[in-house]
N, CA, C and O atoms as a DFTB+ gen file, in Angstrom:
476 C
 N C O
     1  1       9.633     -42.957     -14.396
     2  2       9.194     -42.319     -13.168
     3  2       7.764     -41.832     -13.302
     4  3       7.346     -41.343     -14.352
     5  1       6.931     -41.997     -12.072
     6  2       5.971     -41.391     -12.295
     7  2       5.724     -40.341     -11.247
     8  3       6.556     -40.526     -10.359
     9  1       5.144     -39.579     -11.032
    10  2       4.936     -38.362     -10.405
    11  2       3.038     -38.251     -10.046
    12  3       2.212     -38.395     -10.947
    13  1       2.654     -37.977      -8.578
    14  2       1.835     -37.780      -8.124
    15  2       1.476     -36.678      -7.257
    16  3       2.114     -36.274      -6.284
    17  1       0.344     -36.222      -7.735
    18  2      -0.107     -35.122      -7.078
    19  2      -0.724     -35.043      -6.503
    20  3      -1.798     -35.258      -7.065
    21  1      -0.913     -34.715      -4.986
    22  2      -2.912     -34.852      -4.161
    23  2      -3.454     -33.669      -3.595
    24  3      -2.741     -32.725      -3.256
    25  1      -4.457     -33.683      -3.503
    26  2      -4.355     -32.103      -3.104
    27  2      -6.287     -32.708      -2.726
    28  3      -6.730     -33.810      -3.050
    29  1      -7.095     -31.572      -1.977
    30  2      -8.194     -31.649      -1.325
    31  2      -8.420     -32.109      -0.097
    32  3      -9.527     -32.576       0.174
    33  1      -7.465     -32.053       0.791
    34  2      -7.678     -32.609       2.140
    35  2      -7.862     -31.118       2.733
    36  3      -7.528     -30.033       2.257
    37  1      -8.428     -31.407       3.783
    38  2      -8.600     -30.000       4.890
    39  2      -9.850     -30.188       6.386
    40  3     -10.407     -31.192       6.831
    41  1      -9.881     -29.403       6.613
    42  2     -10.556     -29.570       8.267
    43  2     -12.322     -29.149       7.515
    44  3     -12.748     -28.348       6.682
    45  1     -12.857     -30.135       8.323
    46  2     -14.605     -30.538       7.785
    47  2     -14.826     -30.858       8.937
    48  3     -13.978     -31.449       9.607
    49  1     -16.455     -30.409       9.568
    50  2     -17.202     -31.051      10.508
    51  2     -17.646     -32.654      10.516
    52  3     -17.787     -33.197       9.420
    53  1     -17.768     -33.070      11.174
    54  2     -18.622     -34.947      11.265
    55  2     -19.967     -34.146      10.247
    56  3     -20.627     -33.114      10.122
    57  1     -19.773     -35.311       9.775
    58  2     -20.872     -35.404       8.640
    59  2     -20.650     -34.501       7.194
    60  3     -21.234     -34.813       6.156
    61  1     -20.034     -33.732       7.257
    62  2     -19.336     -33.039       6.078
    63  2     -18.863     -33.943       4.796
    64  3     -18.939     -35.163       4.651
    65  1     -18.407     -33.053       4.016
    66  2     -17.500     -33.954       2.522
    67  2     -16.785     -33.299       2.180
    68  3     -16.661     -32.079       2.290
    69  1     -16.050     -34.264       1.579
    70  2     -14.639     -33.674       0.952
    71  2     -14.134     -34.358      -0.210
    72  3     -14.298     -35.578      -0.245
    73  1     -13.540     -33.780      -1.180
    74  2     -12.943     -34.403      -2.359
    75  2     -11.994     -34.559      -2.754
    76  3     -11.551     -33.639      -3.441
    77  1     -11.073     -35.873      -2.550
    78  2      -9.435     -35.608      -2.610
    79  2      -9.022     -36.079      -4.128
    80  3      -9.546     -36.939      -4.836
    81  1      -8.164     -35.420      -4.323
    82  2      -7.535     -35.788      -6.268
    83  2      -6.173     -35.779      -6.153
    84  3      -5.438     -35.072      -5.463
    85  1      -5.912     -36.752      -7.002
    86  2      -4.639     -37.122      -7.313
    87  2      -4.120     -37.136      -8.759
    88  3      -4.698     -37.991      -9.430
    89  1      -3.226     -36.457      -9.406
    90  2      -2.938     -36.312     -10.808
    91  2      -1.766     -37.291     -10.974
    92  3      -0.860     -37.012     -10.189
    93  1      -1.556     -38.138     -11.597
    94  2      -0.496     -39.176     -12.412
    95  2       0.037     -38.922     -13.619
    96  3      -0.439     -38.878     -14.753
    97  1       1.007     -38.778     -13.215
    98  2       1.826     -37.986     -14.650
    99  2       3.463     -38.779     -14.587
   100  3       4.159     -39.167     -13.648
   101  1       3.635     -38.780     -16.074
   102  2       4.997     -39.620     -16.578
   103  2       4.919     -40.510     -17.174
   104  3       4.227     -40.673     -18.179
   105  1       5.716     -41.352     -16.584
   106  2       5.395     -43.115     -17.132
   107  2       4.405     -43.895     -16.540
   108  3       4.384     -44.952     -15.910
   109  1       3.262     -42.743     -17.075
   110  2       1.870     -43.760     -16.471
   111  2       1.647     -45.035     -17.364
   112  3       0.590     -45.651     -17.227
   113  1       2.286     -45.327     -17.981
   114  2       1.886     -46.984     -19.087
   115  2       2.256     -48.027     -18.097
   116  3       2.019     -49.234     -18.135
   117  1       2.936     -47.268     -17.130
   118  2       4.001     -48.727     -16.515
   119  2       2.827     -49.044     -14.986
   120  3       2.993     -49.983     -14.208
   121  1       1.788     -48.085     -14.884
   122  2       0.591     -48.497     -14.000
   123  2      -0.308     -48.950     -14.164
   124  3      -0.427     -49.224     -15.358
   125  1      -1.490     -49.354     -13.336
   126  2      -2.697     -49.862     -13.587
   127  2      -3.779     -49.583     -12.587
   128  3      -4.838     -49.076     -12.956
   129  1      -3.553     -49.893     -11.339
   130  2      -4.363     -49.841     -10.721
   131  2      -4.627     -48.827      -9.270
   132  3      -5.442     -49.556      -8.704
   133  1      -4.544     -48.258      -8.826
   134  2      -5.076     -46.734      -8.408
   135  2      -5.623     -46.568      -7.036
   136  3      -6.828     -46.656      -6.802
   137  1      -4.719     -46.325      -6.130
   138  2      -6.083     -46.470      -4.411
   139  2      -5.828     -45.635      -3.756
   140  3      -4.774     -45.092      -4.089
   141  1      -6.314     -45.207      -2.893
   142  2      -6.356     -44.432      -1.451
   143  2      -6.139     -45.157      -0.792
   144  3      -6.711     -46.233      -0.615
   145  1      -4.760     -44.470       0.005
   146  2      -4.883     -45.603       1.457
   147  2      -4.884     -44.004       2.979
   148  3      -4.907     -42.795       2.753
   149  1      -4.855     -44.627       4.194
   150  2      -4.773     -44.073       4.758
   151  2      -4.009     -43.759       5.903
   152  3      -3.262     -43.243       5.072
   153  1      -3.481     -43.568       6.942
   154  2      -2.740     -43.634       8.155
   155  2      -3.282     -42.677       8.712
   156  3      -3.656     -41.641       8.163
   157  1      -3.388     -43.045      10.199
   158  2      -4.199     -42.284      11.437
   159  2      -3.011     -42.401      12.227
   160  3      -2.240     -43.312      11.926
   161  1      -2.628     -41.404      13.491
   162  2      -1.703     -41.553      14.106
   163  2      -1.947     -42.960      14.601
   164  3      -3.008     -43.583      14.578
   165  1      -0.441     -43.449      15.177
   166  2      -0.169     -44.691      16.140
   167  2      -1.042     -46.075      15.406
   168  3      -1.601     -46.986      16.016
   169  1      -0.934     -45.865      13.812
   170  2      -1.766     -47.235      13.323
   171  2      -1.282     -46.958      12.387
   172  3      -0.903     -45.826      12.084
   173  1      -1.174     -48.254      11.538
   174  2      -0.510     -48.926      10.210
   175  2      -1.150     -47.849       9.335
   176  3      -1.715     -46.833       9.738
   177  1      -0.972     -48.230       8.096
   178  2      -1.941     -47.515       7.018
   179  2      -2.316     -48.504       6.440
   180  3      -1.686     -49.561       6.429
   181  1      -3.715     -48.251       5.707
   182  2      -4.467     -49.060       5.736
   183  2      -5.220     -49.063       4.201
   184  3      -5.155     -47.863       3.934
   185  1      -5.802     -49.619       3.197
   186  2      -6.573     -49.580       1.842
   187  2      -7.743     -48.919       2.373
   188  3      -8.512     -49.383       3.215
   189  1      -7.817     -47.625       1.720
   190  2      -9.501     -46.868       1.694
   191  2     -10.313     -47.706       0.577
   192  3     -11.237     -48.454       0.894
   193  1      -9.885     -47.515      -0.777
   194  2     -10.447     -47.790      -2.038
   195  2      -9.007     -47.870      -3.186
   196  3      -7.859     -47.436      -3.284
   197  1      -9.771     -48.543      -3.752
   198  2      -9.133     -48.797      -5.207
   199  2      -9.365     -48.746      -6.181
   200  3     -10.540     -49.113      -6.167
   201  1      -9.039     -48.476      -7.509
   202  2      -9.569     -48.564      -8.807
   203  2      -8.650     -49.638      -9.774
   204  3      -7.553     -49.788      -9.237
   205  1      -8.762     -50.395     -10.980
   206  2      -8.460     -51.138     -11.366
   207  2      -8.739     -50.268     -12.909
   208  3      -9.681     -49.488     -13.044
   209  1      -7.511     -50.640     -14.251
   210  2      -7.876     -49.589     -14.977
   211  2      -9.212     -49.649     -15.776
   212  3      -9.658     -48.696     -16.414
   213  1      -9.779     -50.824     -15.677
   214  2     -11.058     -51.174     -15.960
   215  2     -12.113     -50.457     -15.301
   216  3     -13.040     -50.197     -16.068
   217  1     -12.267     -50.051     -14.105
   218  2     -12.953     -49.522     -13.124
   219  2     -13.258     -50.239     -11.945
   220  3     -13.727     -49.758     -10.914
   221  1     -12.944     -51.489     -12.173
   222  2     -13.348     -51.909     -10.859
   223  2     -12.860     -51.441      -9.620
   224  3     -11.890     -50.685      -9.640
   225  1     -13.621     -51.924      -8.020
   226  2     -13.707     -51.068      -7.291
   227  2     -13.470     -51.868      -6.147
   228  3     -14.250     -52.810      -6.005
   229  1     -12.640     -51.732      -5.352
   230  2     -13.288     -52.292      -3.678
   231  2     -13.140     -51.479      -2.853
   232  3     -12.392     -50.588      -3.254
   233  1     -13.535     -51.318      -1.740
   234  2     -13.639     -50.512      -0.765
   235  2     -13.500     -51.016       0.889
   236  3     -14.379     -51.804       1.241
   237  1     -12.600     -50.680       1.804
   238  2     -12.312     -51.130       3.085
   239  2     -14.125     -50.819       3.814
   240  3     -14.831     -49.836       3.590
   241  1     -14.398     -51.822       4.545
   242  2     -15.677     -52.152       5.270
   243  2     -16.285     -50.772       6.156
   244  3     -17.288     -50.730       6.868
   245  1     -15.514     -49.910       5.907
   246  2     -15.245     -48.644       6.995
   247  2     -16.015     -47.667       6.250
   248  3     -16.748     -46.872       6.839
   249  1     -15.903     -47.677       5.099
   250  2     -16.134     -46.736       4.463
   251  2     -17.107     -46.739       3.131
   252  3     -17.593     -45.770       2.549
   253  1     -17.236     -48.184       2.829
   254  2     -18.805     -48.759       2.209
   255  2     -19.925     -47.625       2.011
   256  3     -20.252     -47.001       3.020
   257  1     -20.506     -47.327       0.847
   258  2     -21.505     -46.339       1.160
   259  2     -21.706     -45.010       1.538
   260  3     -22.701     -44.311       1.728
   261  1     -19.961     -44.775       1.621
   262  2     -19.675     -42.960       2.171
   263  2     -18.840     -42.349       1.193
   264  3     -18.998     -41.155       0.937
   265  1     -17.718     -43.223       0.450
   266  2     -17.184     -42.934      -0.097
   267  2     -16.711     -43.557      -1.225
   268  3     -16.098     -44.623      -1.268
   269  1     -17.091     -42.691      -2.326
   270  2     -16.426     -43.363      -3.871
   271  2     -15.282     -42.817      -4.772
   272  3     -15.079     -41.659      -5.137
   273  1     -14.517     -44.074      -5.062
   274  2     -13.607     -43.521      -5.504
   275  2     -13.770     -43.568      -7.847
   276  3     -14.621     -44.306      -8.342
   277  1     -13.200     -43.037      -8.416
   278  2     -13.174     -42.881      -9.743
   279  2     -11.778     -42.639     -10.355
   280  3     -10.679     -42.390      -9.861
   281  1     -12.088     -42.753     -11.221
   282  2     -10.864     -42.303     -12.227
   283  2     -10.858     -41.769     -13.674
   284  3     -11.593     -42.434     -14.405
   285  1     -10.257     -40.796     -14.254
   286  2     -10.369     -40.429     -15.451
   287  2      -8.860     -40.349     -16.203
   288  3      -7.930     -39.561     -16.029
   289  1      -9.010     -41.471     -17.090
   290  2      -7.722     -41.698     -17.952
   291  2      -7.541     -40.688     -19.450
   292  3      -7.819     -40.850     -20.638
   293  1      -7.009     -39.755     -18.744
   294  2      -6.841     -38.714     -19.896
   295  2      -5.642     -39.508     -20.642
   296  3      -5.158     -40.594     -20.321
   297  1      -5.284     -38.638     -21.764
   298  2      -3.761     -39.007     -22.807
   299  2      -2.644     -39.323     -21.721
   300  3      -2.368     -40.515     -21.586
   301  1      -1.826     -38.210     -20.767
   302  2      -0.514     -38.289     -20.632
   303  2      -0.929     -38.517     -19.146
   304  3      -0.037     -39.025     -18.466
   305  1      -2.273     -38.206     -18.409
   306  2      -1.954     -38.298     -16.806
   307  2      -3.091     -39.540     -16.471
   308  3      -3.573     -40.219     -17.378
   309  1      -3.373     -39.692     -15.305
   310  2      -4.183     -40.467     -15.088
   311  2      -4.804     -39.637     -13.832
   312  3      -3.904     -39.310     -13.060
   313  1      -5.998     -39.238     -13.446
   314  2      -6.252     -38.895     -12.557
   315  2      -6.983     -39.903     -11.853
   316  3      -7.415     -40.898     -12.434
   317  1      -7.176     -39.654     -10.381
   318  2      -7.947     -40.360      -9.050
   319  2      -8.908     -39.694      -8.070
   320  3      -8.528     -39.012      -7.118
   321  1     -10.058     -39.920      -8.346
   322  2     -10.340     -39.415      -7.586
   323  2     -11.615     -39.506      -5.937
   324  3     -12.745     -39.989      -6.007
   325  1     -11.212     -39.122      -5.101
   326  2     -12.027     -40.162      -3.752
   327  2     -13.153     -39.097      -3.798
   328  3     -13.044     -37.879      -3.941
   329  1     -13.881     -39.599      -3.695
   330  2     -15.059     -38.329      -2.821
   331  2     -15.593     -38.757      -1.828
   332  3     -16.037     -39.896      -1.974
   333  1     -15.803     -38.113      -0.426
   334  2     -16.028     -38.482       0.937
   335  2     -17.163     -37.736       1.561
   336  3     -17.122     -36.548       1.881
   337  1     -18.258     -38.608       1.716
   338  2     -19.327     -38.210       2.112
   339  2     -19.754     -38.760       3.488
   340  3     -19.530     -39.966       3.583
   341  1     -20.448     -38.057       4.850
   342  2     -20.527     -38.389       5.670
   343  2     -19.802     -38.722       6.414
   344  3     -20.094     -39.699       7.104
   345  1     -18.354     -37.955       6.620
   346  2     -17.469     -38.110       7.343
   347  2     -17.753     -38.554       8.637
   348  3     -18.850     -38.348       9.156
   349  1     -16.737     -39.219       9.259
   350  2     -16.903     -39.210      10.684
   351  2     -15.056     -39.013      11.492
   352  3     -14.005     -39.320      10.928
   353  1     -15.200     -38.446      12.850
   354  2     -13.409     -38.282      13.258
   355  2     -12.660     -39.432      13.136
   356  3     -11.457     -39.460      13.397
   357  1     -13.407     -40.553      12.689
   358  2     -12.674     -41.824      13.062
   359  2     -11.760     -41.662      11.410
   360  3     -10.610     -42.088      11.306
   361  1     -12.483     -41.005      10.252
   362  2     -12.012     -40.600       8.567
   363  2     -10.945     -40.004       9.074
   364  3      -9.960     -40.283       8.391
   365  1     -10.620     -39.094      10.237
   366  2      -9.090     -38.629      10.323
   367  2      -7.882     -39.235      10.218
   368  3      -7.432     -40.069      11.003
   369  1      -7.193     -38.674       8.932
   370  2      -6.046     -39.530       8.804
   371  2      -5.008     -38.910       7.818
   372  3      -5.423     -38.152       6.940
   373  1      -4.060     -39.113       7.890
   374  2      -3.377     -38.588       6.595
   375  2      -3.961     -39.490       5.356
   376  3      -4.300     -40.613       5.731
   377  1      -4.163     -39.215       3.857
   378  2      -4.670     -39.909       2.870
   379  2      -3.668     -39.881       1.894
   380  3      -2.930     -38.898       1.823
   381  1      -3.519     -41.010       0.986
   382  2      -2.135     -41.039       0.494
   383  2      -2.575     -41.604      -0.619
   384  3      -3.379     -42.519      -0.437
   385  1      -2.201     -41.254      -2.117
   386  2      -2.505     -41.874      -3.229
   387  2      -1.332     -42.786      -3.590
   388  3      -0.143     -42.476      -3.521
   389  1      -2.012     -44.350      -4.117
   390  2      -0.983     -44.742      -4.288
   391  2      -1.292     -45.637      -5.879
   392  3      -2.427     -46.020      -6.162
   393  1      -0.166     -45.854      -6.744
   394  2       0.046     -46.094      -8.219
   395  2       0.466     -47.480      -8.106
   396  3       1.437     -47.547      -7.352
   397  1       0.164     -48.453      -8.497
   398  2       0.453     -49.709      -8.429
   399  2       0.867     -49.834      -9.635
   400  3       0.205     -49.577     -10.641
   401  1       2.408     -50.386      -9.583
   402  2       3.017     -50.494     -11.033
   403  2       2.403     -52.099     -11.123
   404  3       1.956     -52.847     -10.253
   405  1       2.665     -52.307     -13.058
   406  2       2.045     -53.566     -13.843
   407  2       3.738     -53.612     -14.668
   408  3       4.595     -52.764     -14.920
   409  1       3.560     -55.458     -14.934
   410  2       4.489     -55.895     -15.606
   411  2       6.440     -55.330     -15.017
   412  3       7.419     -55.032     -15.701
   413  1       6.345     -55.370     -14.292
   414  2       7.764     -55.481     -13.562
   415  2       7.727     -53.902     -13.279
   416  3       8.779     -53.710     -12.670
   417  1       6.935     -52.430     -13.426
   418  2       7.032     -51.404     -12.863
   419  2       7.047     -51.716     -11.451
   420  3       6.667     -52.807     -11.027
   421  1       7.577     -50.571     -10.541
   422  2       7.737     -49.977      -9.384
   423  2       5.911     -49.294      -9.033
   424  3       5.085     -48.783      -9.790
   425  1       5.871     -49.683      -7.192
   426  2       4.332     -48.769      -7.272
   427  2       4.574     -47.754      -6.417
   428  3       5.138     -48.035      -5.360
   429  1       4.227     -46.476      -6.674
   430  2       4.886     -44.958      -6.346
   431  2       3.592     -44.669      -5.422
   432  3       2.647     -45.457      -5.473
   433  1       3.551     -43.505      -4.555
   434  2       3.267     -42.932      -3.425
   435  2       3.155     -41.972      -3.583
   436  3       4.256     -41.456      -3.773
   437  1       2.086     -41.047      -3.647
   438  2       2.017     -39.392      -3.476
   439  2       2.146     -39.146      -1.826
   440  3       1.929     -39.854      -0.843
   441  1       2.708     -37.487      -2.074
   442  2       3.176     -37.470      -0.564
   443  2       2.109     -37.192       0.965
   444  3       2.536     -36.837       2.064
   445  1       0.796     -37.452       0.635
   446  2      -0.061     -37.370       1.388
   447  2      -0.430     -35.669       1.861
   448  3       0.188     -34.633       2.109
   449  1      -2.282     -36.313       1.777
   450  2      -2.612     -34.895       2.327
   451  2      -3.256     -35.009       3.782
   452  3      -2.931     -35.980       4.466
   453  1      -3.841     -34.397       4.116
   454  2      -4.199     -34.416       5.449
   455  2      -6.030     -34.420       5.870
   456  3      -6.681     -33.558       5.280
   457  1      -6.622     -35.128       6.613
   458  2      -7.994     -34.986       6.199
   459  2      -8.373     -35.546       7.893
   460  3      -8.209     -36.605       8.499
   461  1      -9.094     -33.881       8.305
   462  2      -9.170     -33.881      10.020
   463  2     -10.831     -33.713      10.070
   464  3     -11.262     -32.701       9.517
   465  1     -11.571     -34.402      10.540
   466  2     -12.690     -34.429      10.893
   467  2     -13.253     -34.057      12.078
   468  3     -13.283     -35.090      12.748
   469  1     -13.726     -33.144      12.725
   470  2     -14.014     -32.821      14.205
   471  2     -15.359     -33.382      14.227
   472  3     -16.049     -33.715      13.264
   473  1     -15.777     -33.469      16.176
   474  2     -16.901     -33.791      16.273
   475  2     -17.677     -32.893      16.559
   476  3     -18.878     -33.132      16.683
């Protein structure tokens, strides 16, 4: 099992920043690769960014240039982390970390935080 934590969402003006983190803890061996996704009311959810345990990176076309995501592979957890610069209301969405299991693991879901942008 692995266990996820997110925490840094909250209410920011357009153009503001914000820094969301996610802690990975358990059977992090059985993961690899690391993303933000998002959901806005009345729409799918969608890939913000990703990390790969190498570092590699992609990023949804939306958000290119505003926001980077990282990661720091301590001993027992794995952390994630987005940083969001230049928000805009359209960034409103619930944000959801998600753990992509490797080699026949399961990929787990933190329970989302919330990230409201006014104009």
């Amino acid at each position: 099992q692995v266990q996820l934590v997110e925490s840094g969402g909250g209410l920011v003006q357009a153009g503001g920043s914000l820094r969301l983190s996610c802690a990975a803890s358990g059977s992090i061996f059985g993961i690899a690769p690391m993303g933000w996704y998002r959901q806005a009311p009345g729409k799918q959810r969608e890939l913000v960014a990703r990390i790969n345990s190498g570092g590699g990176t992609n990023y949804a076309d939306s958000v290119k240039g505003r926001f980077t995501i990282s990661r720091d592979n301590a001993r027992n957890t794995v952390y994630v982390y987005l940083q969001m610069n230049s928000l805009k209301p359209e960034d409103t969405a619930v944000y959801y970390c998600k753990a992509e299991g490797v080699l026949g693991h399961r990929d787990y879901w933190g329970q989302g935080t919330q990230v409201t942008v006014s104009s």
